[in-house]
N, C-alpha and C positions, 0 to 999 in steps of 0.2 A: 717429395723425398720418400724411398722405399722405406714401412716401418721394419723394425727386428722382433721375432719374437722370438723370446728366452722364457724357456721352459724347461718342468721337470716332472718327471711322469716315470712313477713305479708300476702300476699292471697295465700302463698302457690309455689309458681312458683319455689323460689331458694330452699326453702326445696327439693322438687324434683329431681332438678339438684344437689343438695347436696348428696342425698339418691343413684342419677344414679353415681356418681362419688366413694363415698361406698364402690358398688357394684364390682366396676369393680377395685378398688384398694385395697380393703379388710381392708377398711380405720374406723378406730373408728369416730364416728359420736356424735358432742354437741352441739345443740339448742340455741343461746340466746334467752331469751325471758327477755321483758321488765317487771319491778312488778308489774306494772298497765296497763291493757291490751290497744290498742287503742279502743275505741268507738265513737261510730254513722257513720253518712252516709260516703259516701265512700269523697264525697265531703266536708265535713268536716275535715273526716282523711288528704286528701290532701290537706288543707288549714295548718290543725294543722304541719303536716310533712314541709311547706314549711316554715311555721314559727320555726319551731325548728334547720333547716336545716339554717336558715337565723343568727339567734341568737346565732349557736353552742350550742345548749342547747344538754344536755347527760343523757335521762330516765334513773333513777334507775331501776338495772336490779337484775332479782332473780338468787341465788347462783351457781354460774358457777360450775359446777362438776370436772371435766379433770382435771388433777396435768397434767401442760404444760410442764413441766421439764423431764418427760417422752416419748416428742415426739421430734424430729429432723425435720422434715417436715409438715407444719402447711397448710392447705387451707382454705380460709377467703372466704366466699361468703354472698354474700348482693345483697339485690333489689336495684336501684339507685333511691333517690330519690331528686329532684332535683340538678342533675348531680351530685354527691358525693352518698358514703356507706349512708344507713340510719342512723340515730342518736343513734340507741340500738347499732351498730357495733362502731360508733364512740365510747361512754362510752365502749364497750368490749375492745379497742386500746386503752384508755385511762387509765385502770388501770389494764392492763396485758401485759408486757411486752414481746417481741416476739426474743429480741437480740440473733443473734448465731441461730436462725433459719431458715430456708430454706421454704419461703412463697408465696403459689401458690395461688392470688386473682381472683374469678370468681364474676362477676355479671352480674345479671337477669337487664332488661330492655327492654320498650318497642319502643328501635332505640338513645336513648337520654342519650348517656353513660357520657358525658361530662369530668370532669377532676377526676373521681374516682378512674383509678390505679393512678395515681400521687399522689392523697389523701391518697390510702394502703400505696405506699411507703414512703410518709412523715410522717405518723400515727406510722410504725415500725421502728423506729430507730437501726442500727447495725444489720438487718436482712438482709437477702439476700432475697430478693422481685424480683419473678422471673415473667416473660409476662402471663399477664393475660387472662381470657378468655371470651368474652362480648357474654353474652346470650341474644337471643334478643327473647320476647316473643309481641303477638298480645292477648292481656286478658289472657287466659289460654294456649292458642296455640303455640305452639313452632313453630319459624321461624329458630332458626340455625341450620346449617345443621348438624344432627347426625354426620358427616365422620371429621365437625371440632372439637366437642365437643372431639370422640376416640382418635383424634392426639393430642388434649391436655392433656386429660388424659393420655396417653400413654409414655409421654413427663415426667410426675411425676411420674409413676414408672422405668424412666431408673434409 
């Protein structure tokens, strides 16, 4: 069975890693994106991201596409933002439920993963929430090692 992966990616980093994972699993690929996009400085966004992250607040998101009930194995990746999923993946966990599936969580970071697979796994209730994969980026640059990224993947399609 083709897995899905549902993703959400603000400067682009986890899309990436979303798209190289795809690739190599021959995996169907669904975007969240938030209804109202972030705007202004970058230091704004990150002021606004820590207050929403603080708060539990969950952006209204535009209409998920994927009928979930057609996949058996799910990958969830997210930027981390202060230490937990960003807030678009929280609201995606909050009103889609993942029970009875087999879910491989990847996030993008840059070294500061803090308690966000605990978060996936407390977020899918009745899933099977398998080790996750901490991508660690430097701005655009990728620091982890290609060779851990393929054993992860490799790992999702035994």
């Amino acid at each position: 069975m083709t897995p899905l992966i549902i993703y959400y990616s603000f400067g682009g980093n986890t899309r990436r890693i979303a798209e190289r994972i795809g690739r190599d699993l021959s995996a169907d690929l669904c975007a969240i994106e938030t209804a109202a996009p972030y705007t202004g400085s970058y230091t704004e966004i990150v002021d606004q991201g820590a207050q929403e992250v603080k708060s539990g607040f969950m952006p209204p998101l535009k209409p998920f596409a994927a009928d979930l009930s057609q996949y058996g194995t799910i990958i969830l990746g997210s930027p981390v933002w202060w230490y937990t999923f960003a807030p678009a993946m929280k609201t995606f966990l909050h009103e889609h439920h993942l029970s009875g599936k087999q879910v491989y969580p990847f996030a993008t970071n840059g070294g500061w993963l803090g308690h966000t697979f605990q978060d996936f796994e407390a977020a899918c209730p009745g899933a099977a929430v398998k080790k996750g994969l901490s991508v660690r980026f430097d701005g655009t640059q990728l620091r982890t090692e290609e060779a851990e990224i393929l054993k992860w993947i490799k790992h999702i399609g035994k």
